[in-house]
N, C-alpha and C positions, 0 to 999 in steps of 0.2 A: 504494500500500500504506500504511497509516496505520500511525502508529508502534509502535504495540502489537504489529503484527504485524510491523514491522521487527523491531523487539527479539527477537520471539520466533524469525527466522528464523537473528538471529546468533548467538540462544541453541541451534538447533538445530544450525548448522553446525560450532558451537565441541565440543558435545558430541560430533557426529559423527568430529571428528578435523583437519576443514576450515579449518584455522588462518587459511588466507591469506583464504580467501573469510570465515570470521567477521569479521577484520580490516577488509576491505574493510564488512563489511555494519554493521558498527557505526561506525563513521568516519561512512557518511552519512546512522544514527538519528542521532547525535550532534547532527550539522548539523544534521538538522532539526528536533527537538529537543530540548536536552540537561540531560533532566529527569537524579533521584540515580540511578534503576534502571538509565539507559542507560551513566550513566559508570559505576557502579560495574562495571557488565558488562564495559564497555571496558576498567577497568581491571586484572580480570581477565584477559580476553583478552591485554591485551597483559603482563603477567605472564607469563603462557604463552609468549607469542612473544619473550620475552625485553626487552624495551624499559621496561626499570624505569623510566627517568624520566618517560616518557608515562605509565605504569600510574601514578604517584605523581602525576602531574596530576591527570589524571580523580579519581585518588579522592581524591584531595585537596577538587576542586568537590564531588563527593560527599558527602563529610563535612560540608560546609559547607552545602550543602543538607539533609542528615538529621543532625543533630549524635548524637542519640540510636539509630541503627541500628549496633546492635551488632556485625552484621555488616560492615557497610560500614567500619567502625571499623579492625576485627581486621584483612581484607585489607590496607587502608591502614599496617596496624602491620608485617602481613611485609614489603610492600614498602619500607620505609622502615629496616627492618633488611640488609634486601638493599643497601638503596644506602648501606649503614653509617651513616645516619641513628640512632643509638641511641637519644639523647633523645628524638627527635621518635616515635622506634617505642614506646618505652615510654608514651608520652603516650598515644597510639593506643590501645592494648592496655589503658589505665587508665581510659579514656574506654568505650573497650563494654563492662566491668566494671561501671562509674558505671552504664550504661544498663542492663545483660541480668548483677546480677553474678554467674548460675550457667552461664553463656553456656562450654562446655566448650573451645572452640575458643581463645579468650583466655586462659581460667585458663591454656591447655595451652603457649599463645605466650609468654603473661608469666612465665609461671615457668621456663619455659628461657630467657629474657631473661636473667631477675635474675639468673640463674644461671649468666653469664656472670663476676660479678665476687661477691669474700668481701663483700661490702656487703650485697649483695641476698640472698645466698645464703639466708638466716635467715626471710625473707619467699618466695622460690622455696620452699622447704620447707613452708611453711602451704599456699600456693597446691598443692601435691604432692598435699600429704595431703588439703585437700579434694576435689580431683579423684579423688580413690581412694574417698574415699566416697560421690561423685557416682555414680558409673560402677559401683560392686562392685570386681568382679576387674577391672583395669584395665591393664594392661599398659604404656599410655601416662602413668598416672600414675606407676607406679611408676619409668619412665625418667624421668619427670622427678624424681623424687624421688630417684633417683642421681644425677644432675645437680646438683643443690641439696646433696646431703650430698659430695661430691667436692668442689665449690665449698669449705666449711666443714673441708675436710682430715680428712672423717670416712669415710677408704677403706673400712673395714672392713663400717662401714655401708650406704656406696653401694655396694660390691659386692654385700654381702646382697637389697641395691633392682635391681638389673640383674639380682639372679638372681630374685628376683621377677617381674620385668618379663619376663622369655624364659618363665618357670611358667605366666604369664598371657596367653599368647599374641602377645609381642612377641618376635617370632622375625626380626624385620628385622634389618638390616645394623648398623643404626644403633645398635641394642642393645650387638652384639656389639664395635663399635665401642669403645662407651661399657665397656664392663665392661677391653677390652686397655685403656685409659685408666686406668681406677682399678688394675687388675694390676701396671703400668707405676708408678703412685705409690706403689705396698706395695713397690715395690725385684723385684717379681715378673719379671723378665726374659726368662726364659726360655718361660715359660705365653703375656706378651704377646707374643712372637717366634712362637708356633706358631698364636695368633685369628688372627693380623696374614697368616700362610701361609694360612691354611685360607680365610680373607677373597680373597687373591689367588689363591689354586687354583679360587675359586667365579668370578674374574673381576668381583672388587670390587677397583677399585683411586679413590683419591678422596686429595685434597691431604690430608686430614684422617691417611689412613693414611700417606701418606709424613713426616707429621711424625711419629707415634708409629714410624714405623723408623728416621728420625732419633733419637730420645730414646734408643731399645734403643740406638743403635751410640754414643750421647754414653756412655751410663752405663752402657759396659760398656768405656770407654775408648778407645774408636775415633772421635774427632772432627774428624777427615776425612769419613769416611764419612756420621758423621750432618750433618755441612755437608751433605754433597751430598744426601742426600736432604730437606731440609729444603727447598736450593734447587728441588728437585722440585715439592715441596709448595705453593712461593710463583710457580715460575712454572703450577704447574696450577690455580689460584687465587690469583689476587690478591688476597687476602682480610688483614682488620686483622690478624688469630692468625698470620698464615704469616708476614707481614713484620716482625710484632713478635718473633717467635721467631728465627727467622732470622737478625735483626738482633742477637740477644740472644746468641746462637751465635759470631759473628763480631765481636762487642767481646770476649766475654770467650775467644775464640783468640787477642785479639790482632790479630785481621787488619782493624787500621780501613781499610785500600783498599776491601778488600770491602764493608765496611760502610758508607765513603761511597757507593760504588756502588750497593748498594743501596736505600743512602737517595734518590740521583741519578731511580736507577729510578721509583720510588715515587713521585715530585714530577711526573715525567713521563708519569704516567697520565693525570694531570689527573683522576682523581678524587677528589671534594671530601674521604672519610673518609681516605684513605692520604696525599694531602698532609699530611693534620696530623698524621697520626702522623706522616709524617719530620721532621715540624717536631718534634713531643714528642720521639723520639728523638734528635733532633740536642740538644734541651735538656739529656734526663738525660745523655748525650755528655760533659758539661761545656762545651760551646759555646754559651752564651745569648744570647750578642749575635749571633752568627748565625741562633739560631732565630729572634729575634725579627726579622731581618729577612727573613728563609724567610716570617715569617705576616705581615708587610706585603707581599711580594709576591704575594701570596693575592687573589685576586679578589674583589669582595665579597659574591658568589655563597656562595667558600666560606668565606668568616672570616663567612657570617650564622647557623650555628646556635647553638645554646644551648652547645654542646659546644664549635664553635670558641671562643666569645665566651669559655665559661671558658679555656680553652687560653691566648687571650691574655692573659684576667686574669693566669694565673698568671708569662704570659711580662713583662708587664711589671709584675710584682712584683717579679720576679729582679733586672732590669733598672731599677729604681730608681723608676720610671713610675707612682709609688704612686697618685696622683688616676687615672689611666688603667687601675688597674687595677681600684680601686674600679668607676670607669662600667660598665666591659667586665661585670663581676661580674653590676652588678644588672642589666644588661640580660637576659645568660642567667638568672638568679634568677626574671625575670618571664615568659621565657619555659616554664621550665622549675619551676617553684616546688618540686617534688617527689624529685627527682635530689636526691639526698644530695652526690653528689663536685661536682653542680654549686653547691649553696649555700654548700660547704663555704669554695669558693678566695673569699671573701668577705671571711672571718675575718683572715685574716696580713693582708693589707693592710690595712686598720681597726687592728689592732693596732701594727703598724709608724707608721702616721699618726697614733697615742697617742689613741685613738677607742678606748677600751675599753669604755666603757657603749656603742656602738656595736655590739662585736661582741660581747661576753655577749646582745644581743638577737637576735643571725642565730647565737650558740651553742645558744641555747634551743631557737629556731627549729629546727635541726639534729639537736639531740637527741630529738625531737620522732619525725624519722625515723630515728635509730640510736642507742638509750639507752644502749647497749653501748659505742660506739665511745669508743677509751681517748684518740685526738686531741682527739677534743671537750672532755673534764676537760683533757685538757696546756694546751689555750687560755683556757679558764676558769682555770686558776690565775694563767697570766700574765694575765690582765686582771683577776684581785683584786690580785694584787704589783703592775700599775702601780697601782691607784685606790685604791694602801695601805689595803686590806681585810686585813691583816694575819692577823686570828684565821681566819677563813674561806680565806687563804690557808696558813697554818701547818696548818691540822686535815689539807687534802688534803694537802700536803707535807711531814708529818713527818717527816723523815730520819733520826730519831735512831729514831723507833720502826719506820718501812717499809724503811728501806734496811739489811739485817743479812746480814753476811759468816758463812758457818760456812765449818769446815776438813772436807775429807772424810774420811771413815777406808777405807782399804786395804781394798778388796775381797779377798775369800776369793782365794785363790793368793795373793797377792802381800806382799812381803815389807816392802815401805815404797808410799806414795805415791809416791816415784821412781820406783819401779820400774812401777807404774801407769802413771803418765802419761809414759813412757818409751815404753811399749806401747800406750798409749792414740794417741800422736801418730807412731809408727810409723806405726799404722794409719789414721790420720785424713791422713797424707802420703799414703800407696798411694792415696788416694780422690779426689787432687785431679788433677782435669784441665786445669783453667782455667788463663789465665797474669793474666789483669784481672778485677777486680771487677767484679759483677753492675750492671746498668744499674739507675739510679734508685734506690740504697739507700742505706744511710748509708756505707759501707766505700769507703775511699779507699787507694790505693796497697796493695793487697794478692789475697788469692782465698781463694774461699771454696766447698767442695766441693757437689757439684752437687746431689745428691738430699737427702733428709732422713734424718738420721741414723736414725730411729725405725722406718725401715725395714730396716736393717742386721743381718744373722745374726750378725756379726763376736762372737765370743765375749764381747774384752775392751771394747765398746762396749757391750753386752748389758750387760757389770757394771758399767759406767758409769753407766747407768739404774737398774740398781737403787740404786746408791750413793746417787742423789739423796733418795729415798723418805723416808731420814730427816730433813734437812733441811729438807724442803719440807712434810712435818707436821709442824716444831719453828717453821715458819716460820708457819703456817695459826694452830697452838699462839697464836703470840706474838700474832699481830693480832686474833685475836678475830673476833667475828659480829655486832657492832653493827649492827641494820637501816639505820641514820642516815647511813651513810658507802657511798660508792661502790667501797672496795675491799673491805670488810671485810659487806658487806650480803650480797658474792656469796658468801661462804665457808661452802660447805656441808660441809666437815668432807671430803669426797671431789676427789680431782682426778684429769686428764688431761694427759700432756704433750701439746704443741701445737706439733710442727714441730720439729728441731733439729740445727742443721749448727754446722759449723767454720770460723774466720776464722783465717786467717794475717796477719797486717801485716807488711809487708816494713819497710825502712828508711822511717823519716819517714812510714810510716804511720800513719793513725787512722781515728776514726769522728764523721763528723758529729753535731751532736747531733740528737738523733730518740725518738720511743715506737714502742710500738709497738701500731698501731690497733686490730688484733684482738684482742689478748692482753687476760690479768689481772694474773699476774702474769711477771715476765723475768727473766731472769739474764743473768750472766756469772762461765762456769766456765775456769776459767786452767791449762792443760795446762803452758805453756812461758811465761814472762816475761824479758825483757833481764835481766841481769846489773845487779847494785847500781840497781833500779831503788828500791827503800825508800828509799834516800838520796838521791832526785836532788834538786835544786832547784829544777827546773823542771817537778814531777811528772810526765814523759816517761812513758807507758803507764797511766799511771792512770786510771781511772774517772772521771768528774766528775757532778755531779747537779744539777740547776735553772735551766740556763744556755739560753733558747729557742733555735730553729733560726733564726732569724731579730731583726735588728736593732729596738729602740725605741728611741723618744724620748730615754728616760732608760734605756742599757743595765741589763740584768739579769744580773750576772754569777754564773758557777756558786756553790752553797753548801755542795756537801761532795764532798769526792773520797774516793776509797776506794785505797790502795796494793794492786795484784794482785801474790799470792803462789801460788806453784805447787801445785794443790792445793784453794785456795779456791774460795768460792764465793759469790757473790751476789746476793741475791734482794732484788727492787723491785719497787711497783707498773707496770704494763706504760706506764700514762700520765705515768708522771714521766720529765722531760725528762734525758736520759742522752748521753752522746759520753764522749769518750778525747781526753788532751794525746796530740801527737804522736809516737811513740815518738822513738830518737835514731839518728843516721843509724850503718847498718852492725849496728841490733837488728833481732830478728823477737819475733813474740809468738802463741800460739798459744791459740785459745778454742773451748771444745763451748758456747753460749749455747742455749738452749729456750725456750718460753713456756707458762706453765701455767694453764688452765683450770678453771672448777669444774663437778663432774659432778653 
């Protein structure tokens, strides 16, 4: 049989249903010979039959034999997401766009890619919307364009696109899925608890929905319950989301057994993506020198993609390993050139090794891919303050004009601001479930309530938000519209809040210093403050402003602090570098903080 009609025999077997005999019949086109059509078939086939790393062989030779086959491209890009390859699947998915870029199968991958993380989400959204125009009435792009606007914290939005998506004939599981998801982030409890029924009364049950009845039983207080079905979720999928959530569950219950445990688990799949999240997770953990020896004991299998490579970079940044983390950097850099989170972990090290004209060239480089992002400006400032660029460092860091405190005034009912925020931190106490802070943020020794304030019916939280309103036009007022400047260029006169929860710091709590990447502009609103904290000496609860997250050459110490009064409020660009002295032992301190946006 000559190979032509090989191919076509395993192409009929496969369509037939005949998995094992396709298998077989392509295995020995293969061998005889293994032109792009045969392997990409194969790799299909074995796609199908389950055997991801075989399927990512073959179509791997494939690719490399047809670089321009768009399709060969795309397949290559889901299996490479499957086997948690993300960078390498994204490369894929960007590669049959380069070749076919109205190619709908790809737009359709790549944009629920992006749309994986608030980075991409901004570009998932374009890729959405031309899909939608591609198509007409589209059903799938509109799912994807809830995807992308969920990513970006725009529920309101992406629920509107999910109900699109079901209008237009996307009446899958997967829809309905997606919409209990966005429900579930509008604080909607009750509506996701009855999709999440109606799903398992049809005999959908899928790791995906055992996390969202994990979430309904977190954040409706019961966290027991959502542990367990979360652990549902991660043993019916071993998937990155299950284990990072999971994990996320069980640091901030407090229960680190568990949560070594399942870091133990994880390591012992010997799959290359879930090792290194336990390694990431053992990092943001506060254990670094054990991650860092968690990703030496990595095979070199799996410390080779672009994603481990940065992973390491960042592990031995932590770890002092500055020339090692530089190398690690630009190797993922070269593999991956286009990954924003991968070019990024570049920067601190360069900066740390006083390599500032260094990294203003991989900041450029970066902004390039996210003009937005407010990290980017926070490391541009520190590499003008190190190379005493003074004027260009002062214009972004003004603190006498960007960092401005206002006093709130007493919402309607209430009688003073005591009396507010008396009722305000009642109610933001009823809300907390957690006993440790969230993993990987700046918040140390304290908790911080679980959902987002903005989603809260609660009356006296309701006039919280409004309270702000005047404020934050007295604050828009004061800075101005100047095209010329990065904070003030975006200030359309209109805004949105963006996110906003509650921090408690127990004794000898604080907050690392940090921006924050997605925002514009940030606050910090002070409910509750220690006792004679105005007079301390050691500014204990204070604000601080300019002080990087990370050591230089010639330290950079903070350049203005601000004393929190009960009451106050304070509003700063989202990229200026911000942390807390540590309160004093036996205070607590309590804060509503938000990020605001321009519409």
């Amino acid at each position: 049989m000559s190979s032509s009609h090989s191919l076509q025999a395993a192409y009929q077997s496969f369509q037939a249903g005949n998995l094992q005999q396709a298998r077989q019949q392509i295995r020995a086109c293969i061998t005889a010979s293994s032109d792009a059509n045969a392997l990409h078939l194969g790799g299909v086939i074995e796609k199908a039959a389950g055997d991801f790393e075989q399927a990512a062989t073959w179509l791997r030779q494939a690719a490399a034999m047809a670089p321009t086959n768009a399709e060969i491209l795309n397949t290559l890009g889901i299996v490479e997401t499957r086997l948690g390859n993300t960078v390498a699947a994204e490369s894929s998915y960007r590669s049959a766009l380069k070749a076919a870029p109205s190619f709908v199968p790809a737009l359709l991958n790549l944009a629920h890619h992006l749309a994986q993380s608030a980075s991409g989400a901004t570009e998932a959204e374009a890729l959405a919307r031309k899909l939608i125009q591609l198509q007409g009435k589209s059903g799938a792009g509109w799912a994807a364009l809830g995807a992308a606007l969920k990513s970006q914290s725009r529920f309101e939005e992406a629920l509107n696109a999910f109900d699109q998506a079901a209008a237009h004939g996307a009446t899958d599981p997967a829809t309905w899925q997606n919409r209990a998801g966005v429900l579930l982030e509008l604080g909607r409890t009750r509506e996701t608890a009855e999709i999440l029924d109606a799903l398992a009364q049809a005999g959908i049950d899928n790791a995906a929905l055992s996390y969202l009845r994990g979430r309904v039983h977190v954040e409706e207080g019961d966290i027991e319950a959502g542990a367990t079905q979360m652990a549902r979720s991660w043993t019916t999928q071993t998937s990155e989301h299950a284990l990072r959530n999971l994990a996320s569950v069980y640091w901030m219950q407090g229960d680190t057994g568990s949560f070594d445990a399942l870091l133990e688990e994880a390591l012992a799949t010997q799959t290359p993506q879930l090792a290194l999240i336990a390694v990431d997770l053992t990092r943001q953990s506060g254990r670094v020198e054990r991650a860092a020896e968690l990703f030496n004991s990595l095979s070199p299998e799996q410390q080779s993609t672009p994603g481990a490579q940065s992973l390491g970079a960042l592990l031995a940044q932590e770890t002092g390993a500055l020339e090692t983390a530089v190398e690690r950097a630009r190797i993922a850099i070269a593999e991956a050139p286009d990954s924003y989170g991968v070019r990024t972990n570049l920067i601190v090290p360069l900066l740390m090794l006083g390599d500032a004209q260094g990294a203003l060239v991989e900041i450029e480089a970066a902004q390039r891919l996210a003009p937005l992002a407010q990290d980017l400006i926070a490391y541009q400032a520190t590499a003008w303050r190190m190379l005493g660029r003074t004027e260009a460092y002062e214009r972004l860091y003004d603190m006498e004009r960007f960092v401005i405190p206002h006093q709130l005034e007493a919402p309607e009912g209430y009688a003073s601001m005591a009396d507010f925020n008396a009722a305000l931190a009642a109610e933001l106490d009823a809300l907390r479930v957690y006993k440790a802070h969230p993993l990987d943020q700046s918040l140390r020794q304290g908790n911080q309530t679980p959902r987002d304030l903005l989603h809260e019916t609660s009356p006296v939280i309701r006039s919280y938000f409004q309270a702000l309103e005047k404020p934050i036009r007295a604050y828009m007022q004061a800075i101005g519209s100047a095209p010329d400047h990065p904070l003030t260029a975006r200030n359309t006169g209109r805004f949105a809040l963006k996110g906003s929860w509650s921090v408690r710091l127990a004794s000898g709590g604080f907050h690392v210093n940090h921006v924050h990447p997605e925002g514009w502009i940030s606050s910090a609103y002070y409910v509750e403050v220690p006792e004679g904290i105005e007079t301390n000496a050691d500014r204990a609860g204070w604000i601080k402003f300019g002080e990087p997250s990370f050591a230089t050459p010639v330290p950079l110490p903070a350049e203005k602090w601000v004393c929190p009064k009960p009451g106050s409020l304070v509003l700063f660009p989202s990229y200026m570098w911000h942390g807390t002295e540590p309160i004093e032992s036996g205070a607590t301190r309590v804060t509503a903080p938000f990020d605001v946006l321009p519409v």
